[in-house]
N, C-alpha and C positions, 0 to 999 in steps of 0.2 A: 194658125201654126207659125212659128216663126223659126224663120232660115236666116243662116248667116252664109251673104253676100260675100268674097273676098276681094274686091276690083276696083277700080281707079275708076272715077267716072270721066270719060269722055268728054273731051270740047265740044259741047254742042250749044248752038248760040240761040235766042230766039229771033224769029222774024220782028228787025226794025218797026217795021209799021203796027204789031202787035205793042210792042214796048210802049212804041208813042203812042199810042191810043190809050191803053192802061195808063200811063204816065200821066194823061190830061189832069191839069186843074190844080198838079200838084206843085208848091212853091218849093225853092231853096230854103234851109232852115241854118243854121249854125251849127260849128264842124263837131262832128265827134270822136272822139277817139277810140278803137275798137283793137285788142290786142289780140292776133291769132299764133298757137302754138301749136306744132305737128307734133303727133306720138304714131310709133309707127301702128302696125297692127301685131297682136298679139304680143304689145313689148310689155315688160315685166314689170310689177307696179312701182319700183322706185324711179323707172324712166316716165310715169303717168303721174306721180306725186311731183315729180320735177317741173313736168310741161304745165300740172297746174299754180302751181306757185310763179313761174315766169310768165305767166299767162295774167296772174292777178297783179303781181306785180310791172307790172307793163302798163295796167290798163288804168292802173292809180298807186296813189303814194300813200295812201292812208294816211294823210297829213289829217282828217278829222278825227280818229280813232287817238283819244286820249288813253292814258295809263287808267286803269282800273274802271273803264268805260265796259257798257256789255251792251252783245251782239244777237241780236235772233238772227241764223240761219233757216231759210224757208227751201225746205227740199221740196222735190213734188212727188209722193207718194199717194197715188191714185187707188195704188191697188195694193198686195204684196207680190207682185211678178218682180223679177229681176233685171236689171239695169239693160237696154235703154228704156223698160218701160217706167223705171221709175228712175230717179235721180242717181248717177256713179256714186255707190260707199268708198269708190278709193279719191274722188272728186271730193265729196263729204271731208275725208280725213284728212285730207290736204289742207284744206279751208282754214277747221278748224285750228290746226297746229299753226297756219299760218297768221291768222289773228290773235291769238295767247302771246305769239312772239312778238305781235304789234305791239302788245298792252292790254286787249281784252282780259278782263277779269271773268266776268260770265260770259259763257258760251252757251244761247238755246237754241234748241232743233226743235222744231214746230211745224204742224201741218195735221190738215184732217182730209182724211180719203172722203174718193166719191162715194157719190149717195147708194152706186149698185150692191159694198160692201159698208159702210158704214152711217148711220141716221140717228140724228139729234132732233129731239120731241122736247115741246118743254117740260114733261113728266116720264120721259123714258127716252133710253139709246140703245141701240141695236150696233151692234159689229163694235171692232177695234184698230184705231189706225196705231196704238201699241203694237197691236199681235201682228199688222201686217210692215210696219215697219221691221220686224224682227224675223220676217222670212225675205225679204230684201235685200238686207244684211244693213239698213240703213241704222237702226239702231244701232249692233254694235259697233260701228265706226264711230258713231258720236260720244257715244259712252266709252269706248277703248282710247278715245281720241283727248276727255275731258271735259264734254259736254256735259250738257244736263236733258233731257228731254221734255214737253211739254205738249201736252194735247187736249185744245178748248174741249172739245165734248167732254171728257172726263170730271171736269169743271162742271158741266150744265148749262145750261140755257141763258142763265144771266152774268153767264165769263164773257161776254160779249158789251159791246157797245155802240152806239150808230156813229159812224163817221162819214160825213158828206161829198161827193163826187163834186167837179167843178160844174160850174153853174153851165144849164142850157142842156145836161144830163139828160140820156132814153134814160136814167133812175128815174122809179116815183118819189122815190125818200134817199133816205141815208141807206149806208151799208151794214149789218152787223159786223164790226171786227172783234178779232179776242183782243180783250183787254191787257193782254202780255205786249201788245204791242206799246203798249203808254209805260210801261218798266225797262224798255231797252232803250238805248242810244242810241241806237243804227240797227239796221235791217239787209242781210245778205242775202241775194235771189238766187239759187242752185237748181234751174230748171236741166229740162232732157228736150232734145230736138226730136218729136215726135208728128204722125201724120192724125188726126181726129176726126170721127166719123159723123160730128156734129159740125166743127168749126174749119176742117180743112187740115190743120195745125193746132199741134199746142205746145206753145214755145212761154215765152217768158211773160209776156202779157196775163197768157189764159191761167197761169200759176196761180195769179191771184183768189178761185175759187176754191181754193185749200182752207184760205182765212175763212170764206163766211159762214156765217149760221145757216139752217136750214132753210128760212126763210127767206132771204136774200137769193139762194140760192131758186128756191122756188120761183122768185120774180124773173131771173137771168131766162128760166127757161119758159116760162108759160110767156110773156109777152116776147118771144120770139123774134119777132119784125126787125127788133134791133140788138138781138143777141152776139153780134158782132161788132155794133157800138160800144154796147154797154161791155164789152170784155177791154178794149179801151179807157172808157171811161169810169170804172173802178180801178184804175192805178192812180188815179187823180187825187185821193183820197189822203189826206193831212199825214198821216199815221204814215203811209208809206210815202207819200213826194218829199215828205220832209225828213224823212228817216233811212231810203235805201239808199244804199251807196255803192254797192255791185252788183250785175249780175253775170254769171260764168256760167257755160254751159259745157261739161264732156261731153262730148262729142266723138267719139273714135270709134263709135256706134251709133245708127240714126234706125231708128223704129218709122220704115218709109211705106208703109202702109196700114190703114184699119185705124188701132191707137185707140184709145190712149194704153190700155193694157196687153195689148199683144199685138204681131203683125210681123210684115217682112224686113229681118233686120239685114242692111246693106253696115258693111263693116270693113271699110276703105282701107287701102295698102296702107296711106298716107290720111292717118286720121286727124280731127282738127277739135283743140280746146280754144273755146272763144269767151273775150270779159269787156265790159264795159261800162262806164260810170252812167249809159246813157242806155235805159232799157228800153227805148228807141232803135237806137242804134244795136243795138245785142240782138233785139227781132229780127229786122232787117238781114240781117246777117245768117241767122240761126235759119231762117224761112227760106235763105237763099243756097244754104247748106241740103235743107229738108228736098228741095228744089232741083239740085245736083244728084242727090242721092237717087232721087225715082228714078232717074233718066237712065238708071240700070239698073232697074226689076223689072223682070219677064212681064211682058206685058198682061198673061194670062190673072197674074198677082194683082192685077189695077184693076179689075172688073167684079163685080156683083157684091157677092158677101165675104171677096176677100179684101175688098176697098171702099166699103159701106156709103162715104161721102161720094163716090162717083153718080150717085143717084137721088136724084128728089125727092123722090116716093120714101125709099129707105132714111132720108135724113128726115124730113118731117115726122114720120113714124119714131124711127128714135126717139126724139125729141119730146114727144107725147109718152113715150115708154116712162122716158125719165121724169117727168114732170107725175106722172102716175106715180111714180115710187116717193118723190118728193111728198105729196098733197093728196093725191086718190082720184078715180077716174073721171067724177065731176070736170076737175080742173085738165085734166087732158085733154077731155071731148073740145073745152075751151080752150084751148091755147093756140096762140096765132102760129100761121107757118112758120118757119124757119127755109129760109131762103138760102140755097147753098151757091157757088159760082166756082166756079174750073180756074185752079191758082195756076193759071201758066207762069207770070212773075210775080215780084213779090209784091207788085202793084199791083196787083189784083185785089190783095187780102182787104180786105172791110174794116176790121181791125187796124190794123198798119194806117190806111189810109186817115181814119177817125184821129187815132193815134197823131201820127203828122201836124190836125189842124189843131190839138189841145197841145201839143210840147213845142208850137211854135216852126215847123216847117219839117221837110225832109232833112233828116242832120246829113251834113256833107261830110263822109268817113273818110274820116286818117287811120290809115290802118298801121300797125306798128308790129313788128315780126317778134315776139319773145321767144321763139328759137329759130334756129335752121332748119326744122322740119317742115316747115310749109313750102310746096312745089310752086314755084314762081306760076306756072300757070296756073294752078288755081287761084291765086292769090289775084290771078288778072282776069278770071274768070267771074270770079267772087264780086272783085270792084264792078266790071261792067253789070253785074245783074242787080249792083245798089245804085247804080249813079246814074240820076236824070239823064235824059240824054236831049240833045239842045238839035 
């Protein structure tokens, strides 16, 4: 069931000694730039079109974005629930308007839902991430906006192609991506800051299971053990390191428990859109968001089957559910555990930390205001929950 939260989350610090312990082993990495913009709550969509566009704008100059250049936009549409479980259509239509005006000539919205509503066989597909981006309302933002839409399943099984993870990869192989990726120029990441009953979180990193084929997908989940690496280490991948150039997250809404399709949505006085060239640094941030948010939901919301990762039993189980609907029960009975851990900071996360040792260190964030609506304490609350602490 999902409730909306109206409240300012409270200064609450963690215990030093916690920090530094979680913190072990992790280096300084080089700075990155992270731009935060407040929208209030319930403000009216041309003051959330604004926040996004100074939000993007902050966070880079689109000096790579040539005239007559095209763009994939990657929303994350999971399901057809509505925003925060899946990516803001008013975030979307900001986006887009705002790359046309760069120079974008083509504009694509691309992504294929999870396996519980949609499945790709080499000789057959079940569901539509069409039909559920269009109770979303993600489609028509893209389409009213001057997109074009594009969805690999619909294509088949060989719109795909392998493209390889950096070396030392929990991959056996290559990844499938859709081939749409080798036709654009750049690559825009429009993730939602959400809590995941498998991984913890599913922030901008985990987005990337939108692109793979089924198979790919199948592997993320039966070999388990390092389903947290490996969520890291598919953004490694040629097609995207070499092609994304933002990621922005609305945020005026945070989905802070269950996830990725439903849960308790906490929905701040003082909401926050965050962007960055460094989808590093945009985790970091979004997980420390995710992080602020729970620390006002009723506690009774954090417990059992209303916060499914609070529990081993329950995540492992999942985990096999999904790998059943992937493959069939053979491969479930098989699949290694899925190891969950208590995200008190954002040093906790498995991912992040993987993350860290492939992009060359903890990026040291510069944070840059692209409006006045961010409350100076959180903005200092925000910093101390990302910065090593010495």
């Amino acid at each position: 069931m999902t409730t909306n939260h109206p409240c300012t989350a409270p200064a609450v610090a963690m215990p030093r000694e916690l920090v530094r312990a979680a913190e072990k082993v992790l280096r300084s990495g080089p700075e990155a730039k992270v731009s935060l913009a407040g929208v209030t709550r319930g403000a009216p969509e041309a003051e959330l079109l604004a926040s996004v566009r100074q939000a993007a704008e902050s966070a880079t100059d689109f000096s790579r974005l040539s005239r007559g250049d095209s763009v994939l936009i990657k929303p994350v549409v999971n399901s057809g629930n509505p925003y925060p479980a899946t990516t803001s259509p008013a975030g979307l239509k900001a986006m887009i308007v705002l790359l046309k005006e760069k120079g974008a000539k083509r504009v694509v919205v691309s992504d294929m839902s999870g396996i519980e509503h949609v499945k790709l066989s080499p000789d057959n597909m079940r569901g539509s991430t069409r039909e559920l981006m269009k109770y979303c309302g993600v489609a028509q933002a893209a389409e009213e906006s001057g997109a074009e839409l594009y969805f690999p399943e619909e294509q088949g099984w060989t719109a795909f192609f392998e493209d390889s993870p950096a070396p030392g990869s929990s991959w056996k192989s290559g990844i499938m991506m859709p081939k749409i990726l080798r036709e654009v120029d750049h690559v825009v990441l429009l993730p939602r800051c959400s809590r995941h009953p498998l991984a913890g979180a599913t922030l901008g990193m985990k987005a990337a299971v939108g692109y793979w084929r089924t198979d790919s997908r199948l592997e993320y989940h039966q070999d388990a053990a390092t389903f947290h690496e490996k969520t890291a280490e598919a953004n490694t991948v040629a097609s995207l390191k070499e092609k994304q150039r933002l990621t922005l997250t609305v945020a005026d809404k945070v989905q802070a428990t269950f996830g990725p399709d439903k849960g308790y949505v906490v929905a701040p006085n003082a909401g926050l859109i965050f962007a960055s060239e460094s989808l590093v640094a945009h985790d970091m941030i979004s997980l420390a968001w995710l992080l602020q948010s729970r620390r006002i939901v009723p506690e009774e919301h954090k417990k059992g089957r209303r916060d499914p990762y609070a529990s081993q039993f329950i995540v492992n189980m999942a985990n096999r559910w999904v790998v059943k609907l992937l493959s069939g029960m053979v491969q479930a009975v098989g699949a290694e555990t899925l190891v969950r851990k208590n995200l008190e900071t954002i040093w906790d996360d498995r991912a992040l930390r993987r993350a860290f040792q492939l992009f060359g260190g903890v990026p040291q964030l510069k944070f840059i205001e692209a409006n006045s609506g961010v409350p100076a304490d959180l903005k200092r609350r925000l910093a101390a929950m990302t910065t090593i602490h010495g």
